[in-house]
C-alpha positions in Angstrom: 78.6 -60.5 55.9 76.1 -60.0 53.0 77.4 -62.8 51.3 76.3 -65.4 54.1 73.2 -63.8 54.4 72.8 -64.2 50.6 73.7 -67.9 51.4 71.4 -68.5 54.5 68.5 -66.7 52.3 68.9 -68.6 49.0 68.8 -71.8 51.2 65.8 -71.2 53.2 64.7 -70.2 49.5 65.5 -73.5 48.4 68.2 -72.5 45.5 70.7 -74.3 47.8 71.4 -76.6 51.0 75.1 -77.4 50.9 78.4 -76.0 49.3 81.3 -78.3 48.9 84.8 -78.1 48.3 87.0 -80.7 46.3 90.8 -81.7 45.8 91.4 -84.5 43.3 94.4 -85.7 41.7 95.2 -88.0 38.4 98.0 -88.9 36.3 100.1 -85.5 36.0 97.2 -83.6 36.8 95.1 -81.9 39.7 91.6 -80.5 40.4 90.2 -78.3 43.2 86.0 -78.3 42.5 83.8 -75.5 44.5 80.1 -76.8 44.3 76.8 -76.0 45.9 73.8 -79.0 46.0 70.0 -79.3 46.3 69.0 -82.4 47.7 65.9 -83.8 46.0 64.5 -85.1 49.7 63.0 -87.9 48.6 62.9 -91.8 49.5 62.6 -94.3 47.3 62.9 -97.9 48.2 63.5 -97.1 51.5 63.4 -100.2 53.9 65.6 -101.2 57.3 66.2 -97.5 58.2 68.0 -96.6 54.4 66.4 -95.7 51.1 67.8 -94.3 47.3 67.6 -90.7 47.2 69.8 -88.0 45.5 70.9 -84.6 45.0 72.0 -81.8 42.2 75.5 -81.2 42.1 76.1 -77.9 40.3 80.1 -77.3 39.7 83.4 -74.5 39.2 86.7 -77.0 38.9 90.0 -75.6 37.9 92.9 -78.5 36.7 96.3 -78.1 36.3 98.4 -80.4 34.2 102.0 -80.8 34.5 102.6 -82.3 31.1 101.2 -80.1 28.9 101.3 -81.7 24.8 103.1 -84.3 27.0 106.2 -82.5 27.9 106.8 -83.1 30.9 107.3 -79.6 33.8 104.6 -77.7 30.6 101.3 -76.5 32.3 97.8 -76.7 31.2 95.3 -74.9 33.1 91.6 -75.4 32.7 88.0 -74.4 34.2 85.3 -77.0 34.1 81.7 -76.0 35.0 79.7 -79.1 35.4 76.2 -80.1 36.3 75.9 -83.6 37.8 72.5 -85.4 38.6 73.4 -87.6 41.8 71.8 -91.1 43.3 72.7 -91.3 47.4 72.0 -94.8 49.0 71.9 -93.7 53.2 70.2 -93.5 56.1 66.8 -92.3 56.2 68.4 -89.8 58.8 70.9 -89.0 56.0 73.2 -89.3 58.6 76.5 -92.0 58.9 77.9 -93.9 55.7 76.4 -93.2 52.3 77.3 -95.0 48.7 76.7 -92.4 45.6 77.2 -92.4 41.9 76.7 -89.6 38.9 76.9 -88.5 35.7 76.6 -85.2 34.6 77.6 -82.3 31.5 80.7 -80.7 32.0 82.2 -77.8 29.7 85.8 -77.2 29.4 87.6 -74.1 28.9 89.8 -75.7 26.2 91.1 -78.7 24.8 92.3 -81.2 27.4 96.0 -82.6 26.5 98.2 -83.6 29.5 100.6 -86.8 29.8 99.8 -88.5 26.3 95.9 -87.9 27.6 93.8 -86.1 25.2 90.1 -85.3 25.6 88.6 -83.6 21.6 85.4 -82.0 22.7 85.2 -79.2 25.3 81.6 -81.0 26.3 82.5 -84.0 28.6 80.6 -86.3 30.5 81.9 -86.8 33.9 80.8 -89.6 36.3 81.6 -91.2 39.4 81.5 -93.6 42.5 82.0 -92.6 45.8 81.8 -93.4 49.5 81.0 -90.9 52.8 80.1 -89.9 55.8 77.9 -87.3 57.0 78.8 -86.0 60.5 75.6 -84.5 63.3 77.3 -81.6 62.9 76.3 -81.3 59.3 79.5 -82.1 57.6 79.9 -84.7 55.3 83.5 -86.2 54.1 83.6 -88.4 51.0 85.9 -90.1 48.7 85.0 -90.6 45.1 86.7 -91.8 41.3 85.6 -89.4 38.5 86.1 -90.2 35.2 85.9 -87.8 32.3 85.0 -88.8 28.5 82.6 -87.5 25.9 81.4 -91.3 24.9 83.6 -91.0 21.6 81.6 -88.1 20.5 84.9 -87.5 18.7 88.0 -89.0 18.9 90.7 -89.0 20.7 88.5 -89.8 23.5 91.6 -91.2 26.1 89.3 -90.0 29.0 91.0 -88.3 32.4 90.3 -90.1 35.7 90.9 -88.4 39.6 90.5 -89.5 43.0 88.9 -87.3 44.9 88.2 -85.9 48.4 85.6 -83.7 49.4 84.5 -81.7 52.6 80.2 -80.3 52.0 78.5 -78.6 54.7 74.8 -78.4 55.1 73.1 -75.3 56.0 
């Protein structure tokens, strides 16, 4: 019970207003993503009842490959901690359909290698487009791509690439 009242307290606080949870899946590969968000609450170009606003997405994924050095039925298993900047085109009730896009920092627990994939730096960029659609009861369902790649910081730089669904709830 603590922990919820921690929750309820750090939002009223402002540290947080949402918590998600994501399941994503690739080539040989899947992600489940527990995240928390501050919206910004701001409006910019707002006009016909919709404006450009955004939120911070801060980010604990876990992936699991299923060919490993690319053999196939070998595991990888990594953590990614990520935080992602995000731009949210909606309702000025932030209610109904949305359109979104990010790119944020992302930090690997080790090397990426899965299906002939291979990602050289443990820092990763990860970005993405999406689509939603908040509930009035405070949920909000979206689907998104993510693509991860560190620009060719250092190569190889084959990227890794999910769709994703996600279930966040506003507090």
């Amino acid at each position: 019970m603590s922990l919820l009242s921690g929750q309820a307290g750090a939002a009223d606080n402002g540290w947080i207003d949402s918590a998600s949870f994501e399941f994503g899946t690739g080539p040989k590969v899947r992600l489940g993503r527990l995240a928390v968000q501050k919206d910004w609450d701001s409006q910019w170009f707002a006009s016909n009842g919709r404006h450009l606003s955004g939120y911070w997405d801060l980010s604990a994924a876990w992936w699991r490959s299923t060919s490993y050095r690319n053999v196939p039925g070998q595991h990888q298993n990594l953590a990614v901690v990520g935080i992602t900047p995000v731009l949210r085109y909606q309702r000025d009730d932030k209610l109904g359909w949305y359109a979104e896009a990010g790119i944020g920092a992302n930090l690997f627990s080790e090397l990426y290698n899965n299906d002939g994939n291979r990602l050289s730096t443990a820092f990763q960029f990860g970005d993405h487009l999406g689509i939603g659609y908040v509930t009035p009861t405070k949920w909000d369902l979206g689907l998104k791509f993510q693509h991860y790649s560190n620009a060719s910081i250092k190569r190889p730089n084959n990227g890794a690439n999910f769709v994703i669904f996600g279930a966040r709830y506003k507090f």
